[in-house]
C-alpha positions as CSV (number, residue, x, y, z in Angstrom):
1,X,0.0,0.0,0.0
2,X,1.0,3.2,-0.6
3,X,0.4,6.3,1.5
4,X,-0.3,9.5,-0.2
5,X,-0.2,13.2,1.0
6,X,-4.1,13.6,1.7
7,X,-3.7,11.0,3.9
8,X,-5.9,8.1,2.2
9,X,-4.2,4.9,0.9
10,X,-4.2,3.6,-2.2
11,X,-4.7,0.2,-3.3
12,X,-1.9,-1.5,-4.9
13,X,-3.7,-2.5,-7.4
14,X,-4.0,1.6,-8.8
15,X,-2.5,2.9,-11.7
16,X,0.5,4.8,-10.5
17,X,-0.4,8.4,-10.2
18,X,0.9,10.5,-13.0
19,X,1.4,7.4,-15.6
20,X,0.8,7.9,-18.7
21,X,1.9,4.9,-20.3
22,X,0.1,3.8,-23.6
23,X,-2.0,1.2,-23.3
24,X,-0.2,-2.6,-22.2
25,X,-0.2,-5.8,-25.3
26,X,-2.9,-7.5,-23.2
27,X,-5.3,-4.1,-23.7
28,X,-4.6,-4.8,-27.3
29,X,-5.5,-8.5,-27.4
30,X,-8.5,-7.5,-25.6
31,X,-9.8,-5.7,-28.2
32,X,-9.3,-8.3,-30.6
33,X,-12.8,-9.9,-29.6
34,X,-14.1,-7.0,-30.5
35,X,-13.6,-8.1,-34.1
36,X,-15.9,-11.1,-33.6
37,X,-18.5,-9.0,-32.0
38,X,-18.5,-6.7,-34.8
39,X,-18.3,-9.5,-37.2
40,X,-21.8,-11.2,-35.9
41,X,-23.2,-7.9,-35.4
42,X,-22.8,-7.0,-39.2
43,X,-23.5,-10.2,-40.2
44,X,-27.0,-10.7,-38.4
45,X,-28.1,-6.9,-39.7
46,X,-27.2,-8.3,-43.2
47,X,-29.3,-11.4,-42.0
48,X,-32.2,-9.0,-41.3
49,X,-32.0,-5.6,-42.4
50,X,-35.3,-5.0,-40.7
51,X,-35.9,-1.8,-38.5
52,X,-36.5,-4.8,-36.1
53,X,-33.5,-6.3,-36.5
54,X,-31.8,-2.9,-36.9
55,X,-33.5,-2.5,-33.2
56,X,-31.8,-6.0,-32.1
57,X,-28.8,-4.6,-33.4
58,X,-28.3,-1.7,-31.2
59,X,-29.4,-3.8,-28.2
60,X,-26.6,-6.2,-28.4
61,X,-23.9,-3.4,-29.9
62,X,-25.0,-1.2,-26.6
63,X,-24.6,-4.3,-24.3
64,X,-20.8,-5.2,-25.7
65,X,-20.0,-1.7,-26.1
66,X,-20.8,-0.9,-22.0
67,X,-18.8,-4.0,-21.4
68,X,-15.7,-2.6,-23.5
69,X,-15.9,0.5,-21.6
70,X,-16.3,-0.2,-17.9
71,X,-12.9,-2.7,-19.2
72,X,-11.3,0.3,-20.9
73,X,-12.0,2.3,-17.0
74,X,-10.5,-0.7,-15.4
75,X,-7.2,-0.6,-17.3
76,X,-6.6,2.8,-16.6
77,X,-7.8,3.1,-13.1
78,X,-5.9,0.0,-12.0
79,X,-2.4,-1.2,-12.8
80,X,-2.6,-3.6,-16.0
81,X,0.5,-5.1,-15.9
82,X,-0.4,-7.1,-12.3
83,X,-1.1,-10.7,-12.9
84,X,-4.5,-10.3,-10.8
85,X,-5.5,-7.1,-13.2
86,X,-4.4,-9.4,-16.3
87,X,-6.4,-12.5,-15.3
88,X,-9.6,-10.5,-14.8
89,X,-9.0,-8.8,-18.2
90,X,-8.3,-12.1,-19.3
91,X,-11.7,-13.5,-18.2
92,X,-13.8,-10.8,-19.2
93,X,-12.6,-11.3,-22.7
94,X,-13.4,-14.7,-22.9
95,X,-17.0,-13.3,-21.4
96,X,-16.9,-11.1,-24.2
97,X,-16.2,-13.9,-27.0
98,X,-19.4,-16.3,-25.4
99,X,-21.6,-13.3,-25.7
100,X,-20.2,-12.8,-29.4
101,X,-20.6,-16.6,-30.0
102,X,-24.3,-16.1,-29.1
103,X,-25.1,-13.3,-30.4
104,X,-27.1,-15.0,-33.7
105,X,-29.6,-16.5,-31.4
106,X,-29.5,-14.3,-28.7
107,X,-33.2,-13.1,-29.0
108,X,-34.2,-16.9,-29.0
109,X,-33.1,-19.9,-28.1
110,X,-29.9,-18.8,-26.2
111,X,-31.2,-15.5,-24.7
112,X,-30.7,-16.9,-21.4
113,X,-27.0,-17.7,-22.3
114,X,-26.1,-14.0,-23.3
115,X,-27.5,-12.2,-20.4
116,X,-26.0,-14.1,-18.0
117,X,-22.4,-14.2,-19.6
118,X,-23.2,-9.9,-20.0
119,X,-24.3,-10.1,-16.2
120,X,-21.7,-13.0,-15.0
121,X,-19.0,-9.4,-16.6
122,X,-20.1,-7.2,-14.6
123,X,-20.0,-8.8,-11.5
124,X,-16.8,-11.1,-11.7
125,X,-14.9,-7.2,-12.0
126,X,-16.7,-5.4,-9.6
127,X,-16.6,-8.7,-7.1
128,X,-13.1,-8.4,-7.6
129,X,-12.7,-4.5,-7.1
130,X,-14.6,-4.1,-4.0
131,X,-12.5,-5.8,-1.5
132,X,-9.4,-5.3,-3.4
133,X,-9.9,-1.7,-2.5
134,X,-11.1,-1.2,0.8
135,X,-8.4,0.4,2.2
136,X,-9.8,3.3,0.2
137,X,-13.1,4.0,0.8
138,X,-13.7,6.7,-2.4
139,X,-12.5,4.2,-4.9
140,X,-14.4,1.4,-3.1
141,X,-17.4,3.0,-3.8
142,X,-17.4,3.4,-7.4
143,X,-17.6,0.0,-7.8
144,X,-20.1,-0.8,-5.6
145,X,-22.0,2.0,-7.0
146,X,-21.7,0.4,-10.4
147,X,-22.9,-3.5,-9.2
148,X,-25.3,-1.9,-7.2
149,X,-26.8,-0.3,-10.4
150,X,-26.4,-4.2,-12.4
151,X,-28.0,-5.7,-9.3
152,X,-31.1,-3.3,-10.1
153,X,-30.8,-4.1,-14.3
154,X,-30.2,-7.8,-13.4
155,X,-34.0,-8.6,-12.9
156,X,-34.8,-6.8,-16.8
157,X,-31.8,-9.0,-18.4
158,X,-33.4,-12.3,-17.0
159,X,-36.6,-11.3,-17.5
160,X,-36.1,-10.7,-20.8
161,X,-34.2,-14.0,-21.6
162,X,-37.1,-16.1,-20.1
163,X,-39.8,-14.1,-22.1
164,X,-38.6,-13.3,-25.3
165,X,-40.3,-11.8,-28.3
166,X,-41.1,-7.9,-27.9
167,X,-41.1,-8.4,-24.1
168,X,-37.2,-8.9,-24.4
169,X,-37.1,-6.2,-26.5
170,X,-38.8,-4.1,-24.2
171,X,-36.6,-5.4,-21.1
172,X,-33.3,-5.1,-22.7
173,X,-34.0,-2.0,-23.7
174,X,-35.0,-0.6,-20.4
175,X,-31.8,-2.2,-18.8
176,X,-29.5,-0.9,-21.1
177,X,-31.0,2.9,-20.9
178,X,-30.7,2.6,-16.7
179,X,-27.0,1.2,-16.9
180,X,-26.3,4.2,-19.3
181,X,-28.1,6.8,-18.1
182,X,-27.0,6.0,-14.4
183,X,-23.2,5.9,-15.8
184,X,-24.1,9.6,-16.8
185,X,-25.3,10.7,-13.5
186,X,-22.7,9.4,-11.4
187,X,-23.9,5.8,-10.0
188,X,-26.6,7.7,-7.4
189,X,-26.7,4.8,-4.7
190,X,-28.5,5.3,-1.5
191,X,-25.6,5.8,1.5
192,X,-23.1,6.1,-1.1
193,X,-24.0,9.3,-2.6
194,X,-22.9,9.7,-6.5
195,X,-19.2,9.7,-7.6
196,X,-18.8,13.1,-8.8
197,X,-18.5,13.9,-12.8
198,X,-16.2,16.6,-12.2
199,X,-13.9,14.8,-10.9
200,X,-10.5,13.5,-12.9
201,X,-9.4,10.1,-12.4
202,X,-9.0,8.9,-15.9
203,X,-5.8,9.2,-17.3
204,X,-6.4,11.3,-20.5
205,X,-3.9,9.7,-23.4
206,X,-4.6,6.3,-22.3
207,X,-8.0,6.9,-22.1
208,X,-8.3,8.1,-25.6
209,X,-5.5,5.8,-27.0
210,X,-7.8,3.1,-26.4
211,X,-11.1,4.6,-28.1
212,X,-8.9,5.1,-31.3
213,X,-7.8,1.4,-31.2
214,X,-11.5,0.0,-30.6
215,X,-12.5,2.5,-33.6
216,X,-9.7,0.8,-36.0
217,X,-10.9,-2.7,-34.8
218,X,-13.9,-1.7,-36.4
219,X,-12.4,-0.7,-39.3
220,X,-10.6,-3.4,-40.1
221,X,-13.3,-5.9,-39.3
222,X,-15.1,-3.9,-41.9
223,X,-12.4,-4.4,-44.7
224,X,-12.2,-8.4,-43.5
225,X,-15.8,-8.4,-44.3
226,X,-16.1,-6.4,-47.6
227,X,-12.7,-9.2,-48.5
228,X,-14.0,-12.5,-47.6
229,X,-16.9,-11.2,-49.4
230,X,-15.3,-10.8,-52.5
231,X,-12.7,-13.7,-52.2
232,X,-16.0,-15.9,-51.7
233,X,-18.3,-15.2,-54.8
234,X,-17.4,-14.5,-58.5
235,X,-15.4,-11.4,-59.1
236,X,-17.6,-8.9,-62.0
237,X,-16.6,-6.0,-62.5
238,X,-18.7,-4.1,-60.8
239,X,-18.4,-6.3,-57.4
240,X,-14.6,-5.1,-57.7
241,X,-16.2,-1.9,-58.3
242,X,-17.6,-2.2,-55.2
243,X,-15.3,-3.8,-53.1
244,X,-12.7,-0.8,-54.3
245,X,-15.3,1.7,-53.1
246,X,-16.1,0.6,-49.8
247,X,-12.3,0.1,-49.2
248,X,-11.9,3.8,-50.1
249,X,-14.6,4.5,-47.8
250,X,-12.8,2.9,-45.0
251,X,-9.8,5.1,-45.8
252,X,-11.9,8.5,-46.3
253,X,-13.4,8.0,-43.1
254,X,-10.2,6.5,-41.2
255,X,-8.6,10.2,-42.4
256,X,-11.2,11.9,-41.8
257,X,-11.4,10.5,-38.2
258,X,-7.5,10.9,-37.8
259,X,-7.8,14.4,-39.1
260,X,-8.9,16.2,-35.9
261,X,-7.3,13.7,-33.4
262,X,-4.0,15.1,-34.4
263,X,-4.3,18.6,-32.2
264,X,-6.9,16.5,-29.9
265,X,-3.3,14.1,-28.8
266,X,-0.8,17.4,-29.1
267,X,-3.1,19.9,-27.8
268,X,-4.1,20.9,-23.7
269,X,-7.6,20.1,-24.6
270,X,-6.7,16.0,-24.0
271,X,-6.8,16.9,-20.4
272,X,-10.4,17.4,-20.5
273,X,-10.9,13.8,-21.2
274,X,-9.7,13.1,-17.7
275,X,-12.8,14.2,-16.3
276,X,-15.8,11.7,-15.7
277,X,-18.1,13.6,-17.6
278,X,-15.7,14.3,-20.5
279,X,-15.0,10.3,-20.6
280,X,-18.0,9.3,-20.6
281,X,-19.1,11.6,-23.5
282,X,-15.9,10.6,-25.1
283,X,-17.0,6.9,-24.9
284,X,-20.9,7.5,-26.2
285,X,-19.5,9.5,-29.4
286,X,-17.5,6.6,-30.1
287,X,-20.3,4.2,-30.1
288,X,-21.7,6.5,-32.7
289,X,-18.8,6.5,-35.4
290,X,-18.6,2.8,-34.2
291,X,-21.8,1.9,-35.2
292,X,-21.3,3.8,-38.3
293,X,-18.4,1.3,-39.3
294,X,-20.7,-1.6,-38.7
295,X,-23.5,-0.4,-40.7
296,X,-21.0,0.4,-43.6
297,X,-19.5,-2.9,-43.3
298,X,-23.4,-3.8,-43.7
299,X,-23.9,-1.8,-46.6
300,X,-20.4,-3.0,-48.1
301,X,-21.1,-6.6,-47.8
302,X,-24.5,-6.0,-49.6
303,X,-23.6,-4.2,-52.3
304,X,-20.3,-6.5,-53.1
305,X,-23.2,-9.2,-53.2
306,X,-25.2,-7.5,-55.4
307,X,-24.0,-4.6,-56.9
308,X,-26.5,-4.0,-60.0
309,X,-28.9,-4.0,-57.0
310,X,-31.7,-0.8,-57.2
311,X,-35.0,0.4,-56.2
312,X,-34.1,-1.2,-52.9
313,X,-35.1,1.5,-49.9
314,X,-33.7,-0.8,-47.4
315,X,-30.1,-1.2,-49.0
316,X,-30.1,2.0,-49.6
317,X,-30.9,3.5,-46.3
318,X,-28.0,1.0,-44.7
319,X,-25.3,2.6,-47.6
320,X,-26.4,6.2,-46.6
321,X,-26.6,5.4,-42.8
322,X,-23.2,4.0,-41.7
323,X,-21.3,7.4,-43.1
324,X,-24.0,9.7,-41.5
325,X,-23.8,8.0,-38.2
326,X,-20.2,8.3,-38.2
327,X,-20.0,11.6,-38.9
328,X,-22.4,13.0,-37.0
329,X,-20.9,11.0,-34.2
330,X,-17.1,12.7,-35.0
331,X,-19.6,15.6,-34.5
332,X,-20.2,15.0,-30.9
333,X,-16.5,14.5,-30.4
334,X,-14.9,17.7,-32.1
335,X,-17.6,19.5,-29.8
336,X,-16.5,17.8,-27.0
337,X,-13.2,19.3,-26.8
338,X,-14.3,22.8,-28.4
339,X,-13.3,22.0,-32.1
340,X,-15.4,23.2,-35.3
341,X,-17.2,20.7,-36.3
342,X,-19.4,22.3,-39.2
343,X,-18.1,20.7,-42.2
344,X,-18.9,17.1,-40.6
345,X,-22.3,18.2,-40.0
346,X,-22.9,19.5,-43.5
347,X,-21.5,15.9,-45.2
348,X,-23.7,14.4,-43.0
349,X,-27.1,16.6,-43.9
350,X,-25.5,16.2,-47.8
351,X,-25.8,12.3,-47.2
352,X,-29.2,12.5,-45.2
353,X,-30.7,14.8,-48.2
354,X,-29.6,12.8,-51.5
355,X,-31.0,9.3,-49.8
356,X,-34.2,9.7,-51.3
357,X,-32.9,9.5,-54.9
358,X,-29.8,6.8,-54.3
359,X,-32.4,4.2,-54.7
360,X,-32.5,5.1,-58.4
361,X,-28.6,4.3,-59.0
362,X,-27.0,0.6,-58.6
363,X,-25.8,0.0,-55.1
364,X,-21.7,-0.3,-56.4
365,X,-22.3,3.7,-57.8
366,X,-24.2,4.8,-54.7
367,X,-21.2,3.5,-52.7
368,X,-19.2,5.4,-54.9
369,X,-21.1,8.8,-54.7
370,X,-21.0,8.8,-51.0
371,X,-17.1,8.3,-51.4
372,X,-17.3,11.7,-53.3
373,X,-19.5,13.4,-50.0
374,X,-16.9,11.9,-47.9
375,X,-14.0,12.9,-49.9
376,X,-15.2,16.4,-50.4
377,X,-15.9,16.8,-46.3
378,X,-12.3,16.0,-45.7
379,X,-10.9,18.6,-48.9
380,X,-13.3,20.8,-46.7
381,X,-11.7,20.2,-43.1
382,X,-8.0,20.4,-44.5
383,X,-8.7,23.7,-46.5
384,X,-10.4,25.7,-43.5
385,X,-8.2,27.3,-41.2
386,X,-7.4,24.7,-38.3
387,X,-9.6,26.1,-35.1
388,X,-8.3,28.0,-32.4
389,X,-7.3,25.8,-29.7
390,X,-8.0,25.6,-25.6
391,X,-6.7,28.3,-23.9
392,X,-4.7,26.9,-21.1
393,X,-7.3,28.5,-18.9
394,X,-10.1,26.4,-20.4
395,X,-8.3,23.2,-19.0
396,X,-11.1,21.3,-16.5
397,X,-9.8,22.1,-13.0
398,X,-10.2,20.3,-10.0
399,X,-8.4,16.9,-8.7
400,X,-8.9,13.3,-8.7
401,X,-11.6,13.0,-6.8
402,X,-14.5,10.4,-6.0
């Protein structure tokens, strides 16, 4: 244990105060199963490209994406090169691969299984957390905040399992709207109080180091998909066609992303992501552009499979959606740290307005179209003058607190 000035100890499992070293191989490996999970999640909206199964989508992508998260806290809160720390990590993952594994029947016959390998998560790490920290009371309490808060969910996620149908729906839906919206307000739990949103405990570099690796997973699970799919099936030209535009896609919106996180990494303004709040917000913008790659790698898939496809509203809604999402989600990050975020807005109110008529073209041209609306967003971003950055005044003050 170690014993610090304010007079409170710290476990020795923390993260030593002050480190800011990027994130460890096994944080990496971790990841990795998010490929899978991307992988059935694309696969089943391809499946069912349903506003029903578009619905079921979300669900499961919001349950994996809270348990990458509260992982993502864990490594930089505690110390991830400790055996203990890497064994948990180590166990969540394989958590993480049975709810990926399950994930095609998880709104029938193995409902049961998914909730409880989601629930059996959440309580394996905070069961570990709580009495390896209580020789601190303050970080004690944030997990027991957060299983107190799963305890209350745990009822919908079974409840669901054993009822199925819209019911599940329903119950799914309500738990995952507590366990986020609870997240946003600080854990409220009777005796314990909230954990303040003001306070900075993450450790900003890490912290976003990590959201830009989950948001390449998803890329490249994206250009796996779009590569089996032509590998797998006969190769016409416009399937190539296709496949060449989606891959550009992936690129246009990999620079586009990497555009702005360039001053985000050498700027002050990375200190704000230390801040509950700012993490938090940090982590729900992600999901967005997230969930933009998936639906692309939807819409890729599709049109490599058929690429003469037209006057299909469904197809064509998907192609539009995935680019829109994530740059309306890119949105919510550049005005999270105070950046100009205009010409990301107007690409994605340029996508949202031509959908109507993209229907008319073959799916491999409408691909290639919204290559042009991404391409000329990014000509857009470079050519503007680069936005004034965070005085050092603006920095979030306060200290690590509860």
């Amino acid at each position: 244990m170690k014993w610090p000035r304010d007079g409170h100890l710290i476990p020795a499992i923390r993260r030593p105060p002050g480190e800011t070293a990027p994130p460890s191989f096994l944080e990496l490996f971790f990841d990795l199963a998010f490929i899978l999970v991307f992988a059935q999640l694309a696969h089943e909206l391809v499946q069912n490209l349903t506003w029903h199964g578009a619905f079921e989508m979300v669900l499961l992508l919001l349950a994996a994406w809270w348990v990458w998260v509260l992982t993502v806290w864990l490594t930089d809160l505690f110390n991830p090169r400790l055996p203990k720390i890497q064994l948990l990590v180590i166990l969540i993952m394989l958590g993480v691969m049975a709810m990926a594994l399950v994930m095609p029947t998880a709104f029938e016959a193995r409902a049961l299984f998914f909730a409880g390998a989601y629930l059996a998560i959440h309580v394996a790490r905070d069961g570990f957390l709580i009495p390896a920290t209580r020789v601190n009371r303050t970080v004690q309490a944030r997990s027991i905040r957060v299983i107190f808060w799963h305890g209350l969910t745990s009822p919908l996620w079974i409840g669901g399992a054993i009822a199925h149908g819209d019911i599940q729906l329903v119950l799914w839906a309500a738990a995952l709207v507590i366990e986020y919206v609870s997240a946003t307000y600080g854990w409220p739990t009777p005796g314990l109080g909230r954990t303040e949103l003001a306070s900075r405990i993450f450790t900003g570099p890490h912290l976003y180091e990590r959201h830009r690796q989950i948001f390449v997973v998803a890329l490249g699970e994206m250009i796996l998909s779009v590569g089996l799919r032509v590998v797998g099936g006969p190769l016409p030209t416009e399937s190539v066609a296709a496949a060449g535009a989606a891959f550009v896609g992936a690129l246009l919106v990999f620079q586009i992303y990497i555009n702005r996180v360039r001053e985000l990494i050498a700027g002050p303004s990375i200190v704000l992501l230390e801040q509950i709040r700012r993490g938090i917000l940090m982590s729900h913008s992600h999901l967005v552009m997230v969930a933009g790659v998936v639906v692309m790698a939807v819409a890729a898939d599709l049109a490599a499979r058929d690429p003469l496809q037209k006057e299909n509203v469904a197809w064509t809604v998907c192609i539009a959606a995935g680019p829109a999402l994530f740059l309306f989600g890119s949105s919510l990050f550049d005005l999270l740290v105070h950046r100009s975020f205009r010409p990301r807005l107007i690409g994605m109110l340029v996508l949202l307005a031509m959908t109507p008529a993209l229907h008319l073209l073959p799916m491999f041209a409408v691909l290639i179209l919204i290559d042009v609306v991404l391409a000329a967003t990014l000509v857009v971003e470079l050519a503007v003058a680069h936005p004034r950055s965070l005085s050092p005044g603006a920095q979030v003050a306060g200290g690590r607190g509860s």
